[in-house]
C-alpha positions as CSV (number, residue, x, y, z in Angstrom):
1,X,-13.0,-11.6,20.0
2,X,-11.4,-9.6,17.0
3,X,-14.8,-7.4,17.0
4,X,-14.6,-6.9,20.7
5,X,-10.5,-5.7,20.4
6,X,-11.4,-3.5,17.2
7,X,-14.9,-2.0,19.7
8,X,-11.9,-1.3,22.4
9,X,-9.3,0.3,20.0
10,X,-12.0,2.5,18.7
11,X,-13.2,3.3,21.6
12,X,-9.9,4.1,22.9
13,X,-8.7,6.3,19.9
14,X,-10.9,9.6,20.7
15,X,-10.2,9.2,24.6
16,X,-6.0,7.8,25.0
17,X,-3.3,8.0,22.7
18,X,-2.7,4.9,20.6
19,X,0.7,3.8,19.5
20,X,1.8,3.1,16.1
21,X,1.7,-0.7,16.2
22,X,-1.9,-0.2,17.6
23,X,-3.0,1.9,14.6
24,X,-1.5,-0.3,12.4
25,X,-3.2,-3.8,13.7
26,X,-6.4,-1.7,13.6
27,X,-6.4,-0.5,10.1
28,X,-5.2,-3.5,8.9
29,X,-8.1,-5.9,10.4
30,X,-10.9,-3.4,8.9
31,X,-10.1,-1.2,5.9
32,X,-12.5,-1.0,3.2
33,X,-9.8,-0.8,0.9
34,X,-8.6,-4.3,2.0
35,X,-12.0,-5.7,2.0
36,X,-12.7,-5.4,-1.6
37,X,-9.4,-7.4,-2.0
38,X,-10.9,-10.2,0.1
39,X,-14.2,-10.1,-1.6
40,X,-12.9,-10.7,-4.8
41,X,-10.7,-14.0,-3.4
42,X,-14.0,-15.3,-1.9
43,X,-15.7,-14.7,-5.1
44,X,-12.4,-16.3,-7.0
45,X,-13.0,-19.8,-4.4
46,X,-16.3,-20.1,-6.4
47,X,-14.5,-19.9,-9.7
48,X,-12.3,-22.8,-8.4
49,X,-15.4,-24.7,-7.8
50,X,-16.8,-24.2,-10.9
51,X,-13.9,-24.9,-12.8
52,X,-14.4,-28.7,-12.2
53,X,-17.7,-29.0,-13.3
54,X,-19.1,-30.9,-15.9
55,X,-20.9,-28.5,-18.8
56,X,-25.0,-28.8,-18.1
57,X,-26.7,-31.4,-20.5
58,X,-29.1,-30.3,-23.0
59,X,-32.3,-31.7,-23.1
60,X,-33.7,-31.3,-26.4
61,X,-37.3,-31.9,-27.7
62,X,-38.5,-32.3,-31.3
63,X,-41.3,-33.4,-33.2
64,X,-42.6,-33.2,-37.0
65,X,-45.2,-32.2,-39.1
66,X,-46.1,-35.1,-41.0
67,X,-49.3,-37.3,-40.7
68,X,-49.2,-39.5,-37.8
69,X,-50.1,-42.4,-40.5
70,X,-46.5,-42.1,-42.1
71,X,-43.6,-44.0,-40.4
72,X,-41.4,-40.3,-40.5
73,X,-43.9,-39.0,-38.3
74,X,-42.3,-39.0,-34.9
75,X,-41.9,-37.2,-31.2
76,X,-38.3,-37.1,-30.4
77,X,-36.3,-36.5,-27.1
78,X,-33.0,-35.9,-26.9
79,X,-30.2,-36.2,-24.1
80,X,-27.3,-34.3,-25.5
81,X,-23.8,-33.9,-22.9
82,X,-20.6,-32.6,-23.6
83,X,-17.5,-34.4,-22.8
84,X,-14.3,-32.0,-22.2
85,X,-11.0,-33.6,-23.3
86,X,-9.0,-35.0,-20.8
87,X,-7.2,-32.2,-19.0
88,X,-9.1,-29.3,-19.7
89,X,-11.1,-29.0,-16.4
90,X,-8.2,-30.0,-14.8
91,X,-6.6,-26.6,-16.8
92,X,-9.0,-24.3,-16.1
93,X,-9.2,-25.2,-11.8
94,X,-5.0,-24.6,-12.3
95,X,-5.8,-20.8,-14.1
96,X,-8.3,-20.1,-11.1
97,X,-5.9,-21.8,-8.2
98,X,-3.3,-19.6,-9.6
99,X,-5.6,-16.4,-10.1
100,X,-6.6,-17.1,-6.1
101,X,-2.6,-17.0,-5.6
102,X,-2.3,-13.8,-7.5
103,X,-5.2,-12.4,-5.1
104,X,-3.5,-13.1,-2.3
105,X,-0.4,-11.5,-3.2
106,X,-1.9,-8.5,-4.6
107,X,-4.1,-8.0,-0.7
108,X,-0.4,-9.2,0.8
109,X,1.0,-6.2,-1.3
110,X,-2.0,-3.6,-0.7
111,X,-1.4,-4.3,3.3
112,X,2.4,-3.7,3.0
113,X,1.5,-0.3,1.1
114,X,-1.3,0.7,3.5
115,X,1.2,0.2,6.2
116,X,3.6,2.4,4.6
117,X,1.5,4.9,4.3
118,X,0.2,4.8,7.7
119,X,4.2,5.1,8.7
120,X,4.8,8.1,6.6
121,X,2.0,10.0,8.0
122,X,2.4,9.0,11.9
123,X,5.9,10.3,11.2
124,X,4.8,13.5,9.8
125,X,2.6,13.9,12.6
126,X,5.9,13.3,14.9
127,X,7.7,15.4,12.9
128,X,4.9,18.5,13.3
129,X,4.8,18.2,16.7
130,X,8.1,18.3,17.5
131,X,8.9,21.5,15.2
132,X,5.7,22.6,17.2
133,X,7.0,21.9,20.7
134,X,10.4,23.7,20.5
135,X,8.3,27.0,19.3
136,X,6.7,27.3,21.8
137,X,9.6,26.9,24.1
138,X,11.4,29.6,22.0
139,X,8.4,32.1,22.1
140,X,8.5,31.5,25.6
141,X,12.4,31.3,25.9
142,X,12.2,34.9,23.6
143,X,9.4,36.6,25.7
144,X,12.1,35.7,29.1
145,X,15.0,37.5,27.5
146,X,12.8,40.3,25.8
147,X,11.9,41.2,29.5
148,X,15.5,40.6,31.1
149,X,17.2,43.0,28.3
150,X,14.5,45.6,29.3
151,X,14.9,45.3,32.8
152,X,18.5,45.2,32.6
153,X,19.5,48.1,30.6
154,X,18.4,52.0,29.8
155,X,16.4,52.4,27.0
156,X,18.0,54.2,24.2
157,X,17.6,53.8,20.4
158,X,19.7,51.0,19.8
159,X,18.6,49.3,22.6
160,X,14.7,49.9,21.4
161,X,15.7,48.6,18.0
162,X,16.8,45.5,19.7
163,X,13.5,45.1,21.8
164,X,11.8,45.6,18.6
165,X,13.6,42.8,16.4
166,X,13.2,40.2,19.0
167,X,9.3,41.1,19.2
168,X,9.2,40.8,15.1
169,X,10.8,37.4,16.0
170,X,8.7,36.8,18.5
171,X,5.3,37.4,16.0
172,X,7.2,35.3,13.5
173,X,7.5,32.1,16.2
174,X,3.5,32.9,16.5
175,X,2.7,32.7,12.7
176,X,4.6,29.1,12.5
177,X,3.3,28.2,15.6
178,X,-0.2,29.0,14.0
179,X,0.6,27.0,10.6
180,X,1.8,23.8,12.2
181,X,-1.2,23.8,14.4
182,X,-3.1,23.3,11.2
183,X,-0.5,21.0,9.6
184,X,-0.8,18.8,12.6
185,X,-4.7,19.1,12.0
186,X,-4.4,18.2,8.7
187,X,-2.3,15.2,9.4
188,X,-4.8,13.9,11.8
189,X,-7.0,14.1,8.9
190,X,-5.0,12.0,6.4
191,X,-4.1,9.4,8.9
192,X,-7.8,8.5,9.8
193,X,-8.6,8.6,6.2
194,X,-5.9,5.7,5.8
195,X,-7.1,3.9,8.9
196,X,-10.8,3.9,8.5
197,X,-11.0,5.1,11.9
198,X,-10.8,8.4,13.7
199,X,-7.3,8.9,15.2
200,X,-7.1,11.9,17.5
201,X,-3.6,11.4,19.5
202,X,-1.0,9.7,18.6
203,X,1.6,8.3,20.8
204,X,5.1,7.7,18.9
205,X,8.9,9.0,19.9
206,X,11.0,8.9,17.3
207,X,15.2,8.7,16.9
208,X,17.9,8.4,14.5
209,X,18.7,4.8,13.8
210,X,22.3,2.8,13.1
211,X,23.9,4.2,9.8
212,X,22.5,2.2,7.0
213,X,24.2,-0.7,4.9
214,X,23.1,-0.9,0.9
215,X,24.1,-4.6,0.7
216,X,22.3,-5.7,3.9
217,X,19.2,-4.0,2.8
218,X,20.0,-5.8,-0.5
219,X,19.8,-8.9,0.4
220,X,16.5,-8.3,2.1
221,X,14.0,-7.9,-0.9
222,X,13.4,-11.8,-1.7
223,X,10.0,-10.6,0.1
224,X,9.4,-7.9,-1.9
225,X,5.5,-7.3,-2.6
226,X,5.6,-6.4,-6.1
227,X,8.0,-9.0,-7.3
228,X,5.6,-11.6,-6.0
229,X,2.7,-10.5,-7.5
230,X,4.6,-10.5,-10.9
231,X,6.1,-13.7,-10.1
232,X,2.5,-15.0,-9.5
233,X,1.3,-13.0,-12.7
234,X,3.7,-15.6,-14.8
235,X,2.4,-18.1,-12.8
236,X,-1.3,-17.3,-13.6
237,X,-0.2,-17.0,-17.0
238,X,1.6,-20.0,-18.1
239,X,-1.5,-21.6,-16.4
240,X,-3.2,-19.6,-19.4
241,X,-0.9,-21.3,-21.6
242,X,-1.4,-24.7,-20.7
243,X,-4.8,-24.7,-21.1
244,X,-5.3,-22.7,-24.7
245,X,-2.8,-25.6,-26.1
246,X,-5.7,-28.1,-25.0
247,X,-8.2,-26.2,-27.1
248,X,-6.7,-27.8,-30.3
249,X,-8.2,-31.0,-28.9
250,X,-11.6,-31.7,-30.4
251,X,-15.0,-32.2,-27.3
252,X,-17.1,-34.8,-27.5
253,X,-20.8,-34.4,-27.7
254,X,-22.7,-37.8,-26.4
255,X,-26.2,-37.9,-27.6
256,X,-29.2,-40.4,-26.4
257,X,-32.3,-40.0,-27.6
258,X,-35.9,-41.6,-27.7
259,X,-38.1,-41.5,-30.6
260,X,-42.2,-41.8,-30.6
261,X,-44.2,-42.9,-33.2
262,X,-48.1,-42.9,-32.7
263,X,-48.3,-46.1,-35.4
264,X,-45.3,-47.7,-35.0
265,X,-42.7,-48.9,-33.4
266,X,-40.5,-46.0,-31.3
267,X,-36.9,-46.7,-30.7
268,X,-33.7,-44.8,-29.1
269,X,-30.6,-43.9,-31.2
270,X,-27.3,-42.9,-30.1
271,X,-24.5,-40.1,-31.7
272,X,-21.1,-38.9,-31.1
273,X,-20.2,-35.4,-32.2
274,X,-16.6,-33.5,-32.4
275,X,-15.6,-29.6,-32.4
276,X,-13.5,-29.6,-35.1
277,X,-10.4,-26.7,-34.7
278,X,-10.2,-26.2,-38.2
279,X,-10.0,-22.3,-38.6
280,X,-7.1,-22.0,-36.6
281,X,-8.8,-19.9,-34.0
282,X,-7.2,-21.9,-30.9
283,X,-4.0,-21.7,-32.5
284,X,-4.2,-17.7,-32.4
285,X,-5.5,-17.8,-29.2
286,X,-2.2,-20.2,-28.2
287,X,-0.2,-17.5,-30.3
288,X,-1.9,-14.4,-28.2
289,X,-1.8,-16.3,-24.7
290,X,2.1,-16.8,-24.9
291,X,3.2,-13.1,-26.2
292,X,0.9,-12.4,-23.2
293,X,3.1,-14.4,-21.0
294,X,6.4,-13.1,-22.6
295,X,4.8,-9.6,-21.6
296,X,4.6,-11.0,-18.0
297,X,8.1,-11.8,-17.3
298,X,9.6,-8.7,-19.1
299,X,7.3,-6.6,-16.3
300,X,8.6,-8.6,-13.7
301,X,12.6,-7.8,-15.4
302,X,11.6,-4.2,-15.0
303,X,9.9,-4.5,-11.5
304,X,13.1,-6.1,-10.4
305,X,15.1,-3.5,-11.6
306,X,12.6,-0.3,-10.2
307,X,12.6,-2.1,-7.1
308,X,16.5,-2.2,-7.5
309,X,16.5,1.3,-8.0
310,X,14.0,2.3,-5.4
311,X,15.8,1.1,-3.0
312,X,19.1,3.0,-3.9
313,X,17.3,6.3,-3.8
314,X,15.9,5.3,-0.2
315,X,19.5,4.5,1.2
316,X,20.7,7.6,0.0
317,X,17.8,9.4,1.6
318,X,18.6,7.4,4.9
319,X,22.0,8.5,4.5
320,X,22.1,11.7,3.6
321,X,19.4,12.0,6.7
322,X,21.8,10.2,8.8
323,X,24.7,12.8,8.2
324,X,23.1,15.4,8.4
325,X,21.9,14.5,12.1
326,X,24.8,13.7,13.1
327,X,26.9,16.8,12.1
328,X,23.6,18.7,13.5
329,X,24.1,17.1,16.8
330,X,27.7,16.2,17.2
331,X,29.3,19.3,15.4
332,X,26.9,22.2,14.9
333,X,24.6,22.2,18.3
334,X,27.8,22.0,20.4
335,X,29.3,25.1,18.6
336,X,26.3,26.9,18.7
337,X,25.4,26.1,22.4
338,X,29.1,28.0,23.2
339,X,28.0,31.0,21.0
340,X,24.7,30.6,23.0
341,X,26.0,31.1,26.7
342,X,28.2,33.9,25.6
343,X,24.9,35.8,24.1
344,X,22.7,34.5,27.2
345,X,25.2,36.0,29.8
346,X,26.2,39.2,28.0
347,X,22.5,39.9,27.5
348,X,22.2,40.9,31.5
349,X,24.6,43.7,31.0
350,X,23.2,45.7,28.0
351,X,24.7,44.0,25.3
352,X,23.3,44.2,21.6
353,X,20.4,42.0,21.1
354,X,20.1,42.2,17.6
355,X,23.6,39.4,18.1
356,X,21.3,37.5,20.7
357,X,18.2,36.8,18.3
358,X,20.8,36.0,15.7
359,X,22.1,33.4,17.5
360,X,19.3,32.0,19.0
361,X,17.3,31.8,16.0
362,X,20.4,30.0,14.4
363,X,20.3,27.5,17.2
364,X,16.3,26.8,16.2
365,X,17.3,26.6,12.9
366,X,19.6,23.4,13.1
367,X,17.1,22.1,16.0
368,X,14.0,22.1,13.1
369,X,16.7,20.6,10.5
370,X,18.1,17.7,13.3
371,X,13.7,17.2,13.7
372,X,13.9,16.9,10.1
373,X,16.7,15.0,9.5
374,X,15.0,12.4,11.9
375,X,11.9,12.1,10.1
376,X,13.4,11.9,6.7
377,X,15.1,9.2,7.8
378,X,12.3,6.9,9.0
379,X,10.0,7.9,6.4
380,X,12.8,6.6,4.1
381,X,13.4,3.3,6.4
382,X,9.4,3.3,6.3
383,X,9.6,2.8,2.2
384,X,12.4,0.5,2.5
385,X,10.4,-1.9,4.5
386,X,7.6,-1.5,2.4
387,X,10.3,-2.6,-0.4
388,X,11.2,-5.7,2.4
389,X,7.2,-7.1,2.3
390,X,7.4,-6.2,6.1
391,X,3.7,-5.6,7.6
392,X,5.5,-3.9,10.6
């Protein structure tokens, strides 16, 4: 079934526009980047298994040189096993359960990141087309006035200079229309990369959101990727700990053996053997294991406080976004919409078009920056969730 939808979303992407949330579900159920992720867990579930196991016995055979007349002279078999002390399997399926943990937060983190990415890009491809969009209805809304001044007034030299600015204008609309073209192109481009799957036309609208709060967004991070993957890295490694302090605790060797002799009796004998820890190897390795884990939770100190940080420099970046939109929209636009009319109507009766240009090129000036503003802000909303764990 997940095949079949994937087949369909495909299918769909170089024919209909896919939303967002459709690009997203896509990338995330087949992305090679993700897959290596979840080939090293399934490869980790063997480690678990392993982990359990008993060492291999060693079957040993020996025999001597000496006459088969003398008693010493003997074919002997040997069963040899080796006996972990209590707990040590035991430690070593905890360091593997816990590296399977740290797996899974690390492909839980490298979703939330792919998805962020995806964000930022869609919204640059909004953003693109938008600034692309109201050129050409200024190149078109330029062209309609170039040929109302001309038909409404004599020619004369001011009044040619005028015709002339607007057409410089006019080629100048053409060149960014031509460069965004290829932005929009090259967006396209990035976007599949990051999906693993051509994307052609995407559908997304866009707007300004509610003004944002620092302590709400504060109290949002419990979820936050990176602090659970350091979290889990502690984890992991005070699972290292436990089981290096069980190294100072000697393994026992059983043996068994069976000895034949050609011309005399055979018999079996029995041994015991102990690693003795007497170089103080395990205790460096205890020494090294726990300066590693001290290392752990100073990153995940710091991660907390980057994360901290991040997230301050993404609400000012919402907010600054934010303002700017809204002064844009509530104070500027209106004021220039006035100035606009005025222009628009006095244009008809011969007045100076250098003023009219002015003005509307103003106007499409704080049009690109509200664009602008609205993008900036979800990009920086799009980081902030990433910061929040959230896979949407």
């Amino acid at each position: 079934m997940k095949i079949l939808l994937l087949f369909t979303l495909l299918l769909s992407s170089s024919v209909w526009a896919l939303t967002l949330e459709e690009v997203i579900s896509t990338s995330l159920a087949k992305n090679p980047s993700l897959e290596s992720i979840n080939a090293r867990i399934e490869a980790n579930k063997q480690s678990i298994k392993i982990a359990n196991k008993f060492a291999n016995p060693e079957l040993l055979l020996t025999k001597n040189t000496l006459d088969s007349s003398q008693s010493m002279s003997q074919t002997v078999l040997t069963l040899k096993q080796k006996v972990f002390y209590w707990g040590k399997r035991d430690a070593d399926e905890d360091v593997a359960l816990e590296n399977e943990k740290l797996l899974e937060e690390k492909l839980n983190a490298a979703k939330v990141s792919l998805v962020q990415k995806i964000k930022d890009e869609a919204y640059t491809i909004w953003e693109l087309k938008e600034l692309y969009d109201i050129t050409e209805q200024y190149i078109t809304l330029t062209k309609q006035n170039i040929k109302l001044y001309e038909a409404y007034t004599t020619t004369n030299s001011n009044q040619h200079m005028g015709v002339m600015k607007a057409e410089l204008s006019l080629s100048d609309l053409y060149i960014q229309k031509s460069l965004l073209s290829s932005k929009i192109t090259s967006a396209y481009a990035r976007l599949s990369y990051l999906t693993a799957f051509s994307v052609k036309n995407l559908d997304i609208a866009l707007s300004i959101g509610e003004k944002p709060q620092l302590k709400n967004l504060q109290n949002s991070l419990q979820n936050n990727p990176q602090l659970k993957v350091q979290s889990q890295t502690v984890q992991k490694q005070n699972a290292n700990v436990q089981k290096v302090a069980l190294s100072n605790y000697p393994d026992i060797n059983l043996l068994a053996g069976y000895a034949y002799r050609e011309n005399f009796d055979n018999y079996f004998n029995v041994g015991i053997g102990l690693s003795l820890p007497i170089y103080g190897t395990e205790d460096a390795k205890e020494v090294k294991e726990r300066a590693l884990l001290l290392s752990a939770s100073a990153q995940k100190s710091d991660t907390q406080n980057s994360v901290n940080s991040s997230l301050e420099t993404y609400y000012a970046q919402m907010l600054v976004s934010y303002d700017i939109y809204h002064i844009i929209q509530d104070d500027a636009l209106p004021q220039v919409a006035h100035m606009f009319e005025l222009s628009s109507a006095s244009i008809s009766i011969g007045s100076d078009l250098f003023k009219y240009i002015d003005v509307l090129f103003s106007k499409l000036d704080l049009e690109k920056k509200s664009i602008q503003a609205v993008a900036n802000y979800k990009r920086a909303q799009a980081h902030i969730s990433e910061l929040q764990g959230k896979l949407k």
